[in-house]
N, C-alpha and C positions, 0 to 999 in steps of 0.2 A: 723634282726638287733636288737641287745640290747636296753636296754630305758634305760639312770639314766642322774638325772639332773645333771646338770654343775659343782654345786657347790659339790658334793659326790665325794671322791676320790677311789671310790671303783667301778669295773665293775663288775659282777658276772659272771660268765660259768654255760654253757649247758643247765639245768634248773633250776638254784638257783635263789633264789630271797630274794633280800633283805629285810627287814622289822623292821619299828621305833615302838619299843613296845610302847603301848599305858599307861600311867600312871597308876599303881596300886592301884587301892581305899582301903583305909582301913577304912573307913566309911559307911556304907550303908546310903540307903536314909533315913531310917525312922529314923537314928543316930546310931545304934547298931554297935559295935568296930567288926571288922572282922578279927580274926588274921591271920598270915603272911600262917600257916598251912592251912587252908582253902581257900584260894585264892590259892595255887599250885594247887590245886586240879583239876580247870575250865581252858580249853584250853584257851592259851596265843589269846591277842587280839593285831593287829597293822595295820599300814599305810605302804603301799609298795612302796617304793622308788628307788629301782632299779629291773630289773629283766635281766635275760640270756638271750640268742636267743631261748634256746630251745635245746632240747637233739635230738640224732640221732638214727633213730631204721631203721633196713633193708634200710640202705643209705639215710633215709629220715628225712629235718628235722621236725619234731614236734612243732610247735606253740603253747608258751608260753599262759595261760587261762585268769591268772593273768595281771594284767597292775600297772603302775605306778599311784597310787594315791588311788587305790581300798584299802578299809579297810577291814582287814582277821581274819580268826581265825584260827591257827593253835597248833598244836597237843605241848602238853607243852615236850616232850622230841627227837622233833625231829629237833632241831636246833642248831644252836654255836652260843656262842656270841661272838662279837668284841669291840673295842670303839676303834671309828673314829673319828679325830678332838674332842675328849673328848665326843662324842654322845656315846651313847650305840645302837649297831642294832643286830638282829639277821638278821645270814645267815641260807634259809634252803632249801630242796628241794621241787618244787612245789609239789610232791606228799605228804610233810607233811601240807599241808594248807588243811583245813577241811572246807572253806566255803568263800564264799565273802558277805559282810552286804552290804543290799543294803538300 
């Protein structure tokens, strides 16, 4: 079974997962201005808010790694963006997510 909360009007398929980019710093800690070129660079970071059930391989389904609420890093060109209710999300597949922060 799928996961997204109530309030998201988007379900994802198979194994997409949705994801609330996390705000881009253009300031590093120590104050040094970080331009917009240098921050593409490092894989995209977010909050997972909805995910698929999961894809089918030899009749079987495949359970989803990812959960709703896990913070991710994923690969910066392997997603779409949308704006939902005026939010911004990426939709991508669980195979472009490169890690869960724990």
């Amino acid at each position: 079974m799928a996961k997204t909360p109530e309030n998201l009007s988007i379900q994802p398929l198979a194994d997409r997962v949705v994801v609330k980019p996390a705000p881009r710093e253009e300031v590093s800690a120590s104050g040094i201005i970080i331009p917009d070129t240098a921050s593409r660079e490092k894989p995209g970071q977010g909050i997972v808010v909805a995910v698929g059930p999961g894809k089918y391989e030899d009749g079987k389904l495949l359970p989803m790694n990812v959960k709703v609420g896990n913070t991710v890093l994923f690969s910066k060109y392997g997603y779409d963006e949308v704006k939902i209710d005026g939010q911004e999300y990426f939709i991508l597949p669980e195979s472009s997510v490169l890690g869960i922060i724990k």
